[in-house]
Structures are given as C-alpha cells and as structure tokens.
N, C-alpha and C positions, 0 to 999 in steps of 0.2 A: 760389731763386737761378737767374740766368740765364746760361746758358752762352754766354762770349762766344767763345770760340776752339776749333778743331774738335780734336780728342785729337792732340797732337804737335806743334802747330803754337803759335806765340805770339804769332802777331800776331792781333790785332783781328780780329771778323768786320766786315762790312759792314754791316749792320745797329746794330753798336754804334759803328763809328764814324759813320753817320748820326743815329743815337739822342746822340752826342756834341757835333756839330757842331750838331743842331737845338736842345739846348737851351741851348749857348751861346747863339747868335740870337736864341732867345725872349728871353734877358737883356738885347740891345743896345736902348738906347732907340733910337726912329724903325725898328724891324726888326720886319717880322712876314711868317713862312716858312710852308708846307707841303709837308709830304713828299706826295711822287705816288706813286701805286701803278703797274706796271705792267700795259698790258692789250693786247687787239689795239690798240686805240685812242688807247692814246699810248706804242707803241712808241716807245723811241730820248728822250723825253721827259726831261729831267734829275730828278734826284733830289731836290731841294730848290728850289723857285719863292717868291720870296715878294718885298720889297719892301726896298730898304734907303737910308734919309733919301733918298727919293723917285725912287731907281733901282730896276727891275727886278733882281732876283738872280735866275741862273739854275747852280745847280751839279750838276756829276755826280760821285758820292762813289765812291771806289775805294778795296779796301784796297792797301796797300804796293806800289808794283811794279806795281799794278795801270794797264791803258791803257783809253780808249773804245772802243766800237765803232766801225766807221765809221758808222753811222748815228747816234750819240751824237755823234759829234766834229761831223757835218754840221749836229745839230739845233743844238749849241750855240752853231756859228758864225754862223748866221741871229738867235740871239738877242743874242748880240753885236752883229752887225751892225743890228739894232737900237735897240743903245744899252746894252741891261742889262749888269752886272756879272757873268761868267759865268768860270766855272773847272773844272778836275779834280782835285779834292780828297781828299787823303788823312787830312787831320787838322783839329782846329780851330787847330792854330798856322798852318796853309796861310790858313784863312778866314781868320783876322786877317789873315796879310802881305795878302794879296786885298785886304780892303777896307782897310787901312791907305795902301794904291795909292791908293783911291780919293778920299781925305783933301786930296788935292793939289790 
C-alpha cells in the first residue's frame, strides 16, 4: 500500500494527486500527457506536459493552498503565451473546469 499523506496530515501528497490527475488524462480521448521529472535542466518546468485535441497542455500540480514558485509561475506564462492550455492545479475536478474553458 502506498502512503499518500504524511502522519497527521489529510490532504493528498503531491505525487498522488499528480498520479490522479495523470490518469484521468490518459482516459480523455485526443490527450496524451507526461509527467517530468525535475533536474538542473528543467528546473521551474511544469509537472504534466502533454497535448490536449491538438493544444499544448502545460500544468503545475500543487497540493491544497499550495502556490508556484516564481520561476514556475514565469515558465508557465511563456507557455501560455504560446498558446498552450496551462494552469495550477490542485485536483482533477480543477483539470476538467481548465479544459472544460477550453470547449468554447
């Protein structure tokens, strides 16, 4: 069994709710996501990159309360600015409202 929350605490780790939100995604038809790992070399890089009916997705997953860094908040405005679908994501009911935006 995998421990999602640290002793005391009840909300979600980050990792499970990345591991949540990834595989909603893998289920949407026209989506396909990869998690990034962090390294020196793609410090600040979002959490979830993948493609969604023919936009770029670019998310950074936080648990509850949780905010970017600034260098997280700069990278995702450049991918924005872009064009791709980019957010701070705390849940996958956040992803849906996100690309349910996008529907328009």
């Amino acid at each position: 069994m995998v421990k999602t929350t640290p002793k005391g605490n009840n909300q979600p780790s980050e990792k499970a709710i990345v591991n949540a939100i990834k595989s909603y995604l893998d289920k949407l038809p026209g989506c396909y996501v990869i998690k990034t790992y962090g390294s020196v070399y793609s410090a600040g890089q979002p959490d979830l990159l993948g493609c969604y009916r023919g936009r770029t997705l670019a998310l950074e997953v936080k648990r509850p309360g949780g905010k970017p860094t600034k260098l997280q908040a700069a990278i995702l405005k450049k991918w924005g600015a872009a064009g791709a679908i980019t957010g701070v994501v705390t849940s996958v009911e956040e992803v849906e409202e996100l690309l349910g935006q996008d529907d328009n």
